[in-house]
DSSP file (Angstrom, degrees, kcal/mol; ACC not computed):
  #  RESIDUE AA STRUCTURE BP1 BP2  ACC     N-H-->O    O-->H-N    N-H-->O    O-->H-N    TCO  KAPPA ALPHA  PHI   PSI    X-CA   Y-CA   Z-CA
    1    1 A X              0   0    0      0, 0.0     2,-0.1     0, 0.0     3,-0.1   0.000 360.0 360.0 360.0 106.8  113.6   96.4   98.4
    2    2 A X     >  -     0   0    0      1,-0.1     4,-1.6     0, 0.0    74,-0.1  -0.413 360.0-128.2-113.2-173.0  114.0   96.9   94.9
    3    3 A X  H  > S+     0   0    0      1,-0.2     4,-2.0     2,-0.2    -1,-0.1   0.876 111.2  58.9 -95.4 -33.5  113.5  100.1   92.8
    4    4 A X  H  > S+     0   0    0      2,-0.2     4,-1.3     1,-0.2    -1,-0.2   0.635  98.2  53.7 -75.7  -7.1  111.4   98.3   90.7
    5    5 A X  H  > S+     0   0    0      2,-0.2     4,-3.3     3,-0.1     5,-0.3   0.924 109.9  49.6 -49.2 -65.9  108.6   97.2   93.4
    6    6 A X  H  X S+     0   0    0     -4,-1.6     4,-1.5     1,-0.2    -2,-0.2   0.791 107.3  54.4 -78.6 -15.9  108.1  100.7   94.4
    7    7 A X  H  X S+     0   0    0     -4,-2.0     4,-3.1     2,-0.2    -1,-0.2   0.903 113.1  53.2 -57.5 -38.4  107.7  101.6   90.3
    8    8 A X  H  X S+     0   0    0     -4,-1.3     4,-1.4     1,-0.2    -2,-0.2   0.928 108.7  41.1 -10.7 -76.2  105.1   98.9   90.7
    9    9 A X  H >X S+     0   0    0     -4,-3.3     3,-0.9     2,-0.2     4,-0.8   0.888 113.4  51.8 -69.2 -35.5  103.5  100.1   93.1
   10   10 A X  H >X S+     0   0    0     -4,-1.5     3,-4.8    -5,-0.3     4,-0.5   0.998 101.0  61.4 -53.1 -75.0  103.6  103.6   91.9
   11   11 A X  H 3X S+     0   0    0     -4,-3.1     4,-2.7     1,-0.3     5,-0.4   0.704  90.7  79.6 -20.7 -39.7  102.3  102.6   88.4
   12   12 A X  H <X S+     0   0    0     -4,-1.4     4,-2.7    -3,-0.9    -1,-0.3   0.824  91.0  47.7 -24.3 -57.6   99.1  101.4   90.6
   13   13 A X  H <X S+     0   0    0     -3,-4.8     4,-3.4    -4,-0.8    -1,-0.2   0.984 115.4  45.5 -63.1 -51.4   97.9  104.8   90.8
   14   14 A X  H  X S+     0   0    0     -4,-0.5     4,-2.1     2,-0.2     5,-0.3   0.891 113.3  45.4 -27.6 -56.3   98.4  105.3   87.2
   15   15 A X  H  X S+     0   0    0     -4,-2.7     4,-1.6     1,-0.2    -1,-0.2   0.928 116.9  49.2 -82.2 -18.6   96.9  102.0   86.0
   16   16 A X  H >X S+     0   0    0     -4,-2.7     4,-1.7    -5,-0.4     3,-1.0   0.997 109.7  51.4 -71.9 -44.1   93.6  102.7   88.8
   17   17 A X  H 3X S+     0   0    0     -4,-3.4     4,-3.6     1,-0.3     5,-0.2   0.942 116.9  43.7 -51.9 -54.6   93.0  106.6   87.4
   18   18 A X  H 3X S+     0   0    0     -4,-2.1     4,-1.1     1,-0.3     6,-0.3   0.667 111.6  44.0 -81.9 -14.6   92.9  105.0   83.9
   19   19 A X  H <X>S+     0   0    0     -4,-1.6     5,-1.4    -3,-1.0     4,-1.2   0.775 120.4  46.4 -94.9 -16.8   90.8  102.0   84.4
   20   20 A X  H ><5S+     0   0    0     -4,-1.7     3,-3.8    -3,-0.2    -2,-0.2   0.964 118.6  48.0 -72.3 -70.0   88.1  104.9   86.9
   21   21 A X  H 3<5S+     0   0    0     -4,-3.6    44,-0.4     1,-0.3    -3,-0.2   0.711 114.5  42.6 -40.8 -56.2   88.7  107.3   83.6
   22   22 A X  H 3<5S-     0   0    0     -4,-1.1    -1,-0.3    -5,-0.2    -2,-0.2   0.666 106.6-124.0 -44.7 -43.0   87.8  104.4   81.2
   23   23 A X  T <<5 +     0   0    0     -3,-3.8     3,-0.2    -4,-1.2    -3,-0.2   0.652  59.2 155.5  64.4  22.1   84.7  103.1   83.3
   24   24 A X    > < +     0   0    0     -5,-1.4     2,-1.1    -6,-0.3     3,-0.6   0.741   8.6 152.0 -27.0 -68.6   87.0   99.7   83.2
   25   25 A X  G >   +     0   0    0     -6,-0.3     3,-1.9     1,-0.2    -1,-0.2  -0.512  60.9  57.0 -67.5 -36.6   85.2   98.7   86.3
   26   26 A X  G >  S+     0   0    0     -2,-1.1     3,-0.6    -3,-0.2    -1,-0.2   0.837  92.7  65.1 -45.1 -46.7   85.5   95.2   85.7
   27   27 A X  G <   +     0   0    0     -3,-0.6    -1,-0.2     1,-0.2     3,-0.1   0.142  69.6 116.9 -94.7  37.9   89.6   95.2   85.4
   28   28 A X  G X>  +     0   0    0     -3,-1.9     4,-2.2     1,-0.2     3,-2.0   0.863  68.6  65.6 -20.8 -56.0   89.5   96.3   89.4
   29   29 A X  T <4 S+     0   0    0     -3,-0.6    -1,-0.2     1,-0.3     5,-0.1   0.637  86.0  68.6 -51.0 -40.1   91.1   93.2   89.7
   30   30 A X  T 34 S+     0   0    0      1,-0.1    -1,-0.3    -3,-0.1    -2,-0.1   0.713 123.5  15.8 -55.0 -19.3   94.2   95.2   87.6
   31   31 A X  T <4 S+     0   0    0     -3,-2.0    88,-2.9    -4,-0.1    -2,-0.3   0.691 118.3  73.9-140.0 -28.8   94.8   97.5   90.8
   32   32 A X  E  <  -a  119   0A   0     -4,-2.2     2,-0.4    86,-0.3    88,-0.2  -0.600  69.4-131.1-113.2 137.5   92.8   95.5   94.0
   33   33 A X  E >   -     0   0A   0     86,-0.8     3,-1.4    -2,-0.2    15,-0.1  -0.683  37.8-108.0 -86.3 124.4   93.8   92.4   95.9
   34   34 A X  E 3  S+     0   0A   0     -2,-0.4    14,-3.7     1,-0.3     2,-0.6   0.816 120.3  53.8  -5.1 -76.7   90.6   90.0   96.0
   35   35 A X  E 3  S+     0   0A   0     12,-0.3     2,-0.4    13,-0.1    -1,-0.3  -0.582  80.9 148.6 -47.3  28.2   90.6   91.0   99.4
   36   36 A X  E <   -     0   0A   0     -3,-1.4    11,-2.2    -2,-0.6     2,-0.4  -0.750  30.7-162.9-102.3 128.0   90.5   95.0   99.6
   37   37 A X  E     -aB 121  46A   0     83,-2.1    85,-1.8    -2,-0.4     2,-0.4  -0.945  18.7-178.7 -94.2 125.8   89.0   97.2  102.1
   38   38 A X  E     -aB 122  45A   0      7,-1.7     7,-1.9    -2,-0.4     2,-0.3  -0.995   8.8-155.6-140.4 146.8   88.8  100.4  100.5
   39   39 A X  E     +aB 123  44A   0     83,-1.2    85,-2.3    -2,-0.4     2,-0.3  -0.836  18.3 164.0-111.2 118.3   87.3  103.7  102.5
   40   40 A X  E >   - B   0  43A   0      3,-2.8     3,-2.9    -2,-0.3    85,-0.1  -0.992  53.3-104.8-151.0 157.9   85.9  106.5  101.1
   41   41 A X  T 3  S+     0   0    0     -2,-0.3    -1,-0.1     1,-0.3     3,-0.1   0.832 127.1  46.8 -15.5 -45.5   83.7  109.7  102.0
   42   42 A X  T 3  S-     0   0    0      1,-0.1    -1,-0.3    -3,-0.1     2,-0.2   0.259 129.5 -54.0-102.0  16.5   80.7  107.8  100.1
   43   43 A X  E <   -B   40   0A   0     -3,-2.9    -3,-2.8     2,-0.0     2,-0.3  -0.871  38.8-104.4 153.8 167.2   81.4  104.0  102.1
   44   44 A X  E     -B   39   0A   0     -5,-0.3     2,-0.3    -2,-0.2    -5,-0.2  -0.974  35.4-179.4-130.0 149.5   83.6  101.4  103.1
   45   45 A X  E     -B   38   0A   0     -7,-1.9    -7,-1.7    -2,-0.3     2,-0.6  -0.979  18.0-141.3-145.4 162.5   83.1   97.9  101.0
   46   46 A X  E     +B   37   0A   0     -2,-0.3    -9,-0.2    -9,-0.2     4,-0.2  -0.980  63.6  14.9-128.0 118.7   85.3   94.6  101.7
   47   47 A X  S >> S-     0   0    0    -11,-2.2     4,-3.1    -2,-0.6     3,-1.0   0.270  84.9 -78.5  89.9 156.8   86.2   92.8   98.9
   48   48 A X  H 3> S+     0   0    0    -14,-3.7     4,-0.9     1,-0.3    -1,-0.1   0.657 121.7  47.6 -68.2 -10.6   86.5   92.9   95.0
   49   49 A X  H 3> S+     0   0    0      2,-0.2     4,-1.5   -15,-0.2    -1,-0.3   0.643 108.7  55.5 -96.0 -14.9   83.2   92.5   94.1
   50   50 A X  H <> S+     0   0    0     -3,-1.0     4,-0.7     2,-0.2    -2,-0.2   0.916 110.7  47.0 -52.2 -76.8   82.2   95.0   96.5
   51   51 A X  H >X>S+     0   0    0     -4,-3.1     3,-1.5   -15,-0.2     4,-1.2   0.970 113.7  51.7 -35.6 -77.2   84.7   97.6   94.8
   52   52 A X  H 3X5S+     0   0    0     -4,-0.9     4,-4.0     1,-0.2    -2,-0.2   0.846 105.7  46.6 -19.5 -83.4   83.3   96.5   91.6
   53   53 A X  H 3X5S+     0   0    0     -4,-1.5     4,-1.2     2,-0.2    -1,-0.2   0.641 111.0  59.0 -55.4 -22.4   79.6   97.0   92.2
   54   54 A X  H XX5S+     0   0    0     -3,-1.5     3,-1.5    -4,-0.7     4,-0.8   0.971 106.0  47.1 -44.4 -91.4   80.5  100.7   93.8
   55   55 A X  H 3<5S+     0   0    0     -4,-1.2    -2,-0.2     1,-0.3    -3,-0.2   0.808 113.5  47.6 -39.6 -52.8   82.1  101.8   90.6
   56   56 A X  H 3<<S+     0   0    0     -4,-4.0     3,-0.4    -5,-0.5    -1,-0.3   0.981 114.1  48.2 -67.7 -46.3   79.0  100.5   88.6
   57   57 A X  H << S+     0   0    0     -3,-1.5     2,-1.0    -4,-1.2    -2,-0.2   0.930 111.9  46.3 -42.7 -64.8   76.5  102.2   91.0
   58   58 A X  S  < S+     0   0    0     -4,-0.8     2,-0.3     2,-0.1    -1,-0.3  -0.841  83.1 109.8 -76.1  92.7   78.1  105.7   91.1
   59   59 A X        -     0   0    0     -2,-1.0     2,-0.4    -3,-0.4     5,-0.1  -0.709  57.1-157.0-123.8 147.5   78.7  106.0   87.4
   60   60 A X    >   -     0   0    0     -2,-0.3     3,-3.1     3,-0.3    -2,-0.1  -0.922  24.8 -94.9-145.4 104.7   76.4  108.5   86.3
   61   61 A X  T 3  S+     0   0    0     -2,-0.4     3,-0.1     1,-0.3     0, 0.0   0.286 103.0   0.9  -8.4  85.6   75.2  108.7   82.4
   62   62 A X  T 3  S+     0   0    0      1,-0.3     2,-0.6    31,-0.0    -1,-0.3   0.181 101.4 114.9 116.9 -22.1   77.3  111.3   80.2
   63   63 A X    <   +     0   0    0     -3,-3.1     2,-0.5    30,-0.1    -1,-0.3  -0.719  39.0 179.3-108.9 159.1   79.7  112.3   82.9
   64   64 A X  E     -C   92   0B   0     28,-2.4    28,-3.3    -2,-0.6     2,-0.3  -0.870   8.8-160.9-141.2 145.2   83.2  111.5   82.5
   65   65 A X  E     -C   91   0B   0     -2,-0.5     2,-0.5   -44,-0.4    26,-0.2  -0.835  10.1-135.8-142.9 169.8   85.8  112.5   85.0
   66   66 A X  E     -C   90   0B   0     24,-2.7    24,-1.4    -2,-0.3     2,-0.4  -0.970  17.3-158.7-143.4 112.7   90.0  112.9   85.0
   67   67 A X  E     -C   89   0B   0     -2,-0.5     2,-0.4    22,-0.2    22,-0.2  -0.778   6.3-168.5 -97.9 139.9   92.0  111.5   87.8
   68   68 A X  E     -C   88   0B   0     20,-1.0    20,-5.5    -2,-0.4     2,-0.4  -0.997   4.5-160.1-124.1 129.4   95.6  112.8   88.6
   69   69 A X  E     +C   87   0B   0     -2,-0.4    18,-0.2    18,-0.2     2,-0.1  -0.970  21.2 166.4-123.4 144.4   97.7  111.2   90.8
   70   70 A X  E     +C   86   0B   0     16,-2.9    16,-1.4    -2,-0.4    -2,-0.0  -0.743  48.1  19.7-137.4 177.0  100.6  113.0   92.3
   71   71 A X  E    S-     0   0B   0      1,-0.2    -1,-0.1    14,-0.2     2,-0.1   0.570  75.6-179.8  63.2  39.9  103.7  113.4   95.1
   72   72 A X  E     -     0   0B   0     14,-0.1     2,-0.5    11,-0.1    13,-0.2  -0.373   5.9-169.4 -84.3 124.6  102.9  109.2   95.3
   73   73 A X  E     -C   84   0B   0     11,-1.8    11,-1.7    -2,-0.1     2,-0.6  -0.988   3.7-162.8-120.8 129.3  105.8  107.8   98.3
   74   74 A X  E     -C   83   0B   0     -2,-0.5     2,-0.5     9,-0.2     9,-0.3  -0.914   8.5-169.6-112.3 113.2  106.2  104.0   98.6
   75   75 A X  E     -C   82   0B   0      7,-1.9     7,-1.6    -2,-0.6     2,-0.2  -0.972  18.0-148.0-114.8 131.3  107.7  102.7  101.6
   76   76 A X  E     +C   81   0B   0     -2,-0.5     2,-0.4     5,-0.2     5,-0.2  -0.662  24.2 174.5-105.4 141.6  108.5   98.6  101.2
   77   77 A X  E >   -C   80   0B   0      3,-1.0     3,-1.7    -2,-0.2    -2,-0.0  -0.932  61.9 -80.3-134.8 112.0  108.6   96.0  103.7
   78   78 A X  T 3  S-     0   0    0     -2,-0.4    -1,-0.2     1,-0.3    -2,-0.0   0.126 112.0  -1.6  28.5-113.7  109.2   93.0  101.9
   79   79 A X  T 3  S+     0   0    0     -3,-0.1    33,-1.7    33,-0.1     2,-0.3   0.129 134.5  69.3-112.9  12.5  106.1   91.2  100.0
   80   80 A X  E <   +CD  77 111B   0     -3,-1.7    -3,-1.0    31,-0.2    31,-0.2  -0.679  64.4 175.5-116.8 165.3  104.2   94.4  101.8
   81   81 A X  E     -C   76   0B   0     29,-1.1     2,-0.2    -2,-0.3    -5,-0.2  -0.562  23.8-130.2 173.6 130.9  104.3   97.8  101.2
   82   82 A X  E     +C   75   0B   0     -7,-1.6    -7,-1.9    -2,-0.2     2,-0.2  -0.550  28.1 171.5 -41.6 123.2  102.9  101.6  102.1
   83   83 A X  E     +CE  74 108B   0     25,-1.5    25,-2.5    -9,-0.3     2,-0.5  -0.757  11.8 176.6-177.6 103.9  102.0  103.8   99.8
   84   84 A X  E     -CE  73 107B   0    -11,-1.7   -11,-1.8    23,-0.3     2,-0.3  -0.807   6.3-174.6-108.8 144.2  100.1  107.6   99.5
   85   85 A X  E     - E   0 106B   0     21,-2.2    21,-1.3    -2,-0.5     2,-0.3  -0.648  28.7-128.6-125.7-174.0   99.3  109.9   96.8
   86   86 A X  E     -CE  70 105B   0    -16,-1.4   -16,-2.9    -2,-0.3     2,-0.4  -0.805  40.2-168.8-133.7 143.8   97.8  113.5   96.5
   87   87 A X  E     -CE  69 104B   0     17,-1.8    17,-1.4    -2,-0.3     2,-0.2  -0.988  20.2-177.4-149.2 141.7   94.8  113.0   93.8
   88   88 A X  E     -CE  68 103B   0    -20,-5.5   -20,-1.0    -2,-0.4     2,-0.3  -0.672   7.1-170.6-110.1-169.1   92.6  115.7   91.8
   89   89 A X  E     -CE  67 102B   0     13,-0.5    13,-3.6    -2,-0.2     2,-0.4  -0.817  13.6-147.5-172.4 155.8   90.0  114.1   89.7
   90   90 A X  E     -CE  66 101B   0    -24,-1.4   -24,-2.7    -2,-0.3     2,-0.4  -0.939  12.0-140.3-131.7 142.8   88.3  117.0   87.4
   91   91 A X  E     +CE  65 100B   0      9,-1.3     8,-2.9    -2,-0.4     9,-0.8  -0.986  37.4 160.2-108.9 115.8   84.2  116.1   86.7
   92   92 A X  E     -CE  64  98B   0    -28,-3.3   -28,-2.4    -2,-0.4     2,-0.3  -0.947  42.5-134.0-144.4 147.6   83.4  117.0   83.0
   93   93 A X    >   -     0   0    0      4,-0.6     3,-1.8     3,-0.4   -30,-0.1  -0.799  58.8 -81.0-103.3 163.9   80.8  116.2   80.3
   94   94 A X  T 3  S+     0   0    0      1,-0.3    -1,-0.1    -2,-0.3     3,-0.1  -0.068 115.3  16.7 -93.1 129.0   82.6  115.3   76.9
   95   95 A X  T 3  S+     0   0    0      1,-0.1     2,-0.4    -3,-0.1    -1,-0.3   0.802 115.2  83.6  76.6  14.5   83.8  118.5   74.7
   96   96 A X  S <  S-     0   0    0     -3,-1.8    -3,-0.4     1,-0.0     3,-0.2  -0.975  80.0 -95.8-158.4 159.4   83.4  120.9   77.8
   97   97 A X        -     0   0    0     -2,-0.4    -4,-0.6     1,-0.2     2,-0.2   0.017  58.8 -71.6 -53.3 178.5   85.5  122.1   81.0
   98   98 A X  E     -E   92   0B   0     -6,-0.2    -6,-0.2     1,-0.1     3,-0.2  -0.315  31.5-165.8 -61.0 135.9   85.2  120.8   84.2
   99   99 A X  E    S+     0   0B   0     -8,-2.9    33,-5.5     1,-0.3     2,-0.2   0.750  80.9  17.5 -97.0 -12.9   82.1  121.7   85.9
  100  100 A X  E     -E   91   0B   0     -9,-0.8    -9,-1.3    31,-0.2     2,-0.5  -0.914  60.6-164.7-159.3 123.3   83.8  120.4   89.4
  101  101 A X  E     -E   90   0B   0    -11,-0.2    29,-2.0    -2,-0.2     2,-0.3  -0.792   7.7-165.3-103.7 132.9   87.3  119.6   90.8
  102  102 A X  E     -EF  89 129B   0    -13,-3.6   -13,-0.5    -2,-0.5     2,-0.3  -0.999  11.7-155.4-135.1 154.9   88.3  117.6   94.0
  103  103 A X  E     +E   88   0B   0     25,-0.7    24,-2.0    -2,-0.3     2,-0.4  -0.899  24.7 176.1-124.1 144.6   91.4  117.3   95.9
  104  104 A X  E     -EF  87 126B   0    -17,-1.4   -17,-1.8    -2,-0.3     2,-0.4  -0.983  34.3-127.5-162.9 148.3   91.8  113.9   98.0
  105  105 A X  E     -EF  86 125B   0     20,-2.5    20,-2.9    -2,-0.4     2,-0.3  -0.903  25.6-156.2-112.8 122.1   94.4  112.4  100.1
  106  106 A X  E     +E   85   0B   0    -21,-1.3   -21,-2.2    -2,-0.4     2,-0.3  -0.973  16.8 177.6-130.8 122.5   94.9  108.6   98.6
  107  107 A X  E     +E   84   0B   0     -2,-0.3   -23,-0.3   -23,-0.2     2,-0.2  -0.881  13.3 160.4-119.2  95.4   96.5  106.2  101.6
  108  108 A X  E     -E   83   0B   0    -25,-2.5   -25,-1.5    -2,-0.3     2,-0.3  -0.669  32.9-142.6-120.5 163.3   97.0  102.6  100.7
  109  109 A X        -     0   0    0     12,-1.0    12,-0.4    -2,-0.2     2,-0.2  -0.807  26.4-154.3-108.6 176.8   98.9   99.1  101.6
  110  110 A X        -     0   0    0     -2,-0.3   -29,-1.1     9,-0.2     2,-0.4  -0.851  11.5-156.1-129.1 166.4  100.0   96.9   99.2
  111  111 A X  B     -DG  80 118B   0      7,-1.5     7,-1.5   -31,-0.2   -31,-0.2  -0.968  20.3-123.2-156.6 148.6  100.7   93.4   98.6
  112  112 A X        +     0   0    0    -33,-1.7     2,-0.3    -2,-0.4     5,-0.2  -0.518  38.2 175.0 -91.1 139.8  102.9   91.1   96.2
  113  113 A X    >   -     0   0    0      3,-0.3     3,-3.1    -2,-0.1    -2,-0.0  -0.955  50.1 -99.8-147.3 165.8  100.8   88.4   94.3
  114  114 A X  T 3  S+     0   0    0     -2,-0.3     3,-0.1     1,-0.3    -2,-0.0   0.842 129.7  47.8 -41.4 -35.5  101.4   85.9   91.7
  115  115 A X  T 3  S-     0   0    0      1,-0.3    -1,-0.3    -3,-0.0     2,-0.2   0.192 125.0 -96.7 -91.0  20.6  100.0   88.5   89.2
  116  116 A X  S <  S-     0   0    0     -3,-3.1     2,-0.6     2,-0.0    -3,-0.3  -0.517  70.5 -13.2 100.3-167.1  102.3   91.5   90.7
  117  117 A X        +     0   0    0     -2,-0.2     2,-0.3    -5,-0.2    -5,-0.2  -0.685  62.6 176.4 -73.7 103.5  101.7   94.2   93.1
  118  118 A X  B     -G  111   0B   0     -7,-1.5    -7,-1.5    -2,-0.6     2,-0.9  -0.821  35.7-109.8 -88.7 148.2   97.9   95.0   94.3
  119  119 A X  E     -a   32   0A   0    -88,-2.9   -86,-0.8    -2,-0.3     3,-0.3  -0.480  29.6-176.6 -97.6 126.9   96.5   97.4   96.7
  120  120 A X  E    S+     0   0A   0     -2,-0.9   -83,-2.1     1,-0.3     2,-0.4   0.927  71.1  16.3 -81.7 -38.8   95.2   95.4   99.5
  121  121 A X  E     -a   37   0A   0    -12,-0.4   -12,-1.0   -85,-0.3     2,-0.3  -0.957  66.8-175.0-113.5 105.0   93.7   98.2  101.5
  122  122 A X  E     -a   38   0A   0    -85,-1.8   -83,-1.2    -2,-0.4     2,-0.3  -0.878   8.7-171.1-100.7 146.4   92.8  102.1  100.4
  123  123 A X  E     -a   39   0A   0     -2,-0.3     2,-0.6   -85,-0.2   -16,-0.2  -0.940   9.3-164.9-145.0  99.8   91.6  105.0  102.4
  124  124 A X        -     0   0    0    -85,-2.3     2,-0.4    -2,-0.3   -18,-0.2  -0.842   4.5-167.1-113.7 129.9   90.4  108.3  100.2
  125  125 A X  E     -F  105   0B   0    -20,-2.9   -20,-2.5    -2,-0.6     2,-0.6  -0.987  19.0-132.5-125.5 119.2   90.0  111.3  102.1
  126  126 A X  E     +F  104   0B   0     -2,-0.4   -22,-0.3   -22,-0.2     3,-0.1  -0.629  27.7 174.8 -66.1 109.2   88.3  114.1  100.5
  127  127 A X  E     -     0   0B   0    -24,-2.0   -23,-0.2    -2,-0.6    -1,-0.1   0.901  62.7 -19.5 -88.5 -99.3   90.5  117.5  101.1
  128  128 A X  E     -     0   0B   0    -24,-0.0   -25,-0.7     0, 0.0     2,-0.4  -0.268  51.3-153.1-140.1 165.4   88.6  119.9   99.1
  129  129 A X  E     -F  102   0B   0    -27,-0.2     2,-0.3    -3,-0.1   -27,-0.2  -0.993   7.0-161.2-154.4 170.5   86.1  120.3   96.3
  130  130 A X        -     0   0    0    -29,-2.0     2,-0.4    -2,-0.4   -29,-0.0  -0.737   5.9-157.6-135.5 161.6   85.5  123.2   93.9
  131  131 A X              0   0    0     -2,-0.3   -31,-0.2   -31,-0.1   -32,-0.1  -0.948 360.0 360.0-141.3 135.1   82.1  123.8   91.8
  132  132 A X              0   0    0    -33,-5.5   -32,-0.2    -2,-0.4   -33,-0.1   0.330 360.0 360.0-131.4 360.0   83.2  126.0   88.8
Protein backbone atom coordinates (compact mmCIF):
# COMPACT_ATOMS: atom_id res chain seq x y z
CA UNK A 1 0.00 0.00 0.00
CA UNK A 2 1.86 2.72 -1.15
CA UNK A 3 1.30 6.53 -0.67
CA UNK A 4 1.57 6.93 -4.06
CA UNK A 5 -1.48 4.51 -5.21
CA UNK A 6 -3.82 6.32 -3.02
CA UNK A 7 -2.36 9.89 -4.74
CA UNK A 8 -3.38 7.99 -7.85
CA UNK A 9 -6.37 7.32 -7.04
CA UNK A 10 -7.10 10.59 -5.56
CA UNK A 11 -5.88 12.46 -8.67
CA UNK A 12 -8.84 10.44 -10.38
CA UNK A 13 -11.31 12.75 -9.15
CA UNK A 14 -9.22 15.60 -10.31
CA UNK A 15 -8.39 14.23 -13.74
CA UNK A 16 -12.58 13.17 -14.13
CA UNK A 17 -13.88 16.90 -12.96
CA UNK A 18 -11.52 18.27 -15.60
CA UNK A 19 -12.09 16.03 -18.54
CA UNK A 20 -16.61 16.57 -17.45
CA UNK A 21 -15.42 20.52 -17.22
CA UNK A 22 -13.63 20.21 -20.64
CA UNK A 23 -16.54 18.13 -22.41
CA UNK A 24 -13.34 15.65 -22.94
CA UNK A 25 -15.92 12.90 -23.19
CA UNK A 26 -13.83 10.82 -25.33
CA UNK A 27 -10.71 10.63 -22.77
CA UNK A 28 -13.28 8.56 -20.27
CA UNK A 29 -10.97 6.05 -20.80
CA UNK A 30 -8.36 8.65 -18.70
CA UNK A 31 -10.58 7.91 -15.43
CA UNK A 32 -12.86 4.50 -16.31
CA UNK A 33 -11.86 0.91 -16.55
CA UNK A 34 -13.27 -0.60 -19.90
CA UNK A 35 -15.48 -2.29 -17.79
CA UNK A 36 -17.33 0.36 -15.44
CA UNK A 37 -20.63 0.35 -13.99
CA UNK A 38 -21.30 3.77 -12.97
CA UNK A 39 -24.86 4.82 -11.10
CA UNK A 40 -26.32 7.89 -11.04
CA UNK A 41 -29.73 9.71 -10.26
CA UNK A 42 -30.21 10.06 -14.26
CA UNK A 43 -29.13 5.88 -14.96
CA UNK A 44 -26.89 3.11 -14.59
CA UNK A 45 -24.73 2.16 -17.90
CA UNK A 46 -22.11 -0.87 -18.04
CA UNK A 47 -19.26 -0.20 -19.84
CA UNK A 48 -17.09 2.58 -21.47
CA UNK A 49 -18.79 3.24 -24.35
CA UNK A 50 -21.95 3.42 -22.37
CA UNK A 51 -20.22 6.19 -20.08
CA UNK A 52 -19.14 7.80 -23.09
CA UNK A 53 -22.46 8.08 -25.04
CA UNK A 54 -24.16 9.48 -21.51
CA UNK A 55 -21.77 12.35 -21.36
CA UNK A 56 -22.42 13.16 -25.13
CA UNK A 57 -26.25 12.94 -24.65
CA UNK A 58 -26.56 15.15 -21.51
CA UNK A 59 -24.34 17.96 -22.74
CA UNK A 60 -26.49 20.69 -23.34
CA UNK A 61 -25.51 23.73 -25.91
CA UNK A 62 -23.86 26.85 -24.10
CA UNK A 63 -23.91 25.45 -20.62
CA UNK A 64 -20.72 24.77 -18.93
CA UNK A 65 -20.53 23.43 -15.50
CA UNK A 66 -17.48 23.30 -12.47
CA UNK A 67 -16.93 20.21 -10.60
CA UNK A 68 -15.19 20.15 -7.14
CA UNK A 69 -14.11 17.24 -5.56
CA UNK A 70 -13.47 17.15 -1.91
CA UNK A 71 -12.76 15.22 1.78
CA UNK A 72 -11.73 12.22 -1.07
CA UNK A 73 -10.52 8.82 1.37
CA UNK A 74 -8.87 5.93 -0.36
CA UNK A 75 -8.68 2.75 1.31
CA UNK A 76 -6.19 0.05 -0.65
CA UNK A 77 -6.37 -3.54 -0.90
CA UNK A 78 -3.71 -4.43 -3.20
CA UNK A 79 -4.26 -4.07 -7.18
CA UNK A 80 -7.94 -2.89 -5.70
CA UNK A 81 -9.03 -0.09 -3.90
CA UNK A 82 -12.08 2.11 -2.18
CA UNK A 83 -12.50 5.35 -2.68
CA UNK A 84 -15.35 8.39 -1.83
CA UNK A 85 -15.49 12.02 -2.38
CA UNK A 86 -17.87 14.88 -1.45
CA UNK A 87 -18.54 16.70 -4.98
CA UNK A 88 -20.28 20.19 -5.84
CA UNK A 89 -20.51 20.85 -9.46
CA UNK A 90 -21.74 24.66 -10.08
CA UNK A 91 -24.10 24.99 -13.61
CA UNK A 92 -23.10 28.30 -15.39
CA UNK A 93 -23.35 29.88 -18.94
CA UNK A 94 -19.87 31.47 -19.86
CA UNK A 95 -19.16 35.12 -18.30
CA UNK A 96 -22.05 34.71 -15.66
CA UNK A 97 -22.66 33.06 -12.00
CA UNK A 98 -23.98 29.97 -11.46
CA UNK A 99 -27.54 29.69 -12.16
CA UNK A 100 -27.58 26.14 -10.16
CA UNK A 101 -25.34 24.22 -7.59
CA UNK A 102 -25.45 20.44 -6.56
CA UNK A 103 -23.95 18.61 -3.73
CA UNK A 104 -23.40 14.69 -4.47
CA UNK A 105 -21.86 11.88 -2.58
CA UNK A 106 -19.14 10.18 -5.15
CA UNK A 107 -18.51 6.27 -4.02
CA UNK A 108 -16.22 4.34 -6.16
CA UNK A 109 -13.75 1.06 -6.57
CA UNK A 110 -10.84 1.10 -8.26
CA UNK A 111 -8.46 -1.02 -10.11
CA UNK A 112 -4.65 -1.17 -11.19
CA UNK A 113 -4.13 -1.46 -15.04
CA UNK A 114 -1.23 -1.46 -17.28
CA UNK A 115 -2.07 2.24 -17.97
CA UNK A 116 -2.47 3.08 -13.97
CA UNK A 117 -5.24 3.31 -11.61
CA UNK A 118 -8.98 3.44 -13.08
CA UNK A 119 -12.29 3.51 -11.48
CA UNK A 120 -13.85 0.30 -12.14
CA UNK A 121 -17.26 1.00 -10.49
CA UNK A 122 -18.97 4.66 -9.40
CA UNK A 123 -22.09 5.39 -7.62
CA UNK A 124 -23.22 9.33 -7.49
CA UNK A 125 -25.76 10.14 -5.08
CA UNK A 126 -27.37 13.42 -5.34
CA UNK A 127 -27.49 15.21 -1.72
CA UNK A 128 -28.82 18.39 -2.53
CA UNK A 129 -29.44 20.99 -5.33
CA UNK A 130 -29.79 24.75 -5.17
CA UNK A 131 -31.49 26.97 -8.10
CA UNK A 132 -30.02 30.54 -7.58
Amino acid sequence: MSADDRLEIADLFARLANLLDECRHDDAGDVYHPDVVARSPRGEMHGLEEVIAFLKRSQVEGLRTQHVHGDVLVDLDGDHAKATANQLVHFFRDGEPPHQSSGLRVSCTAARTPAGWRFDAMTVALAWTREQ
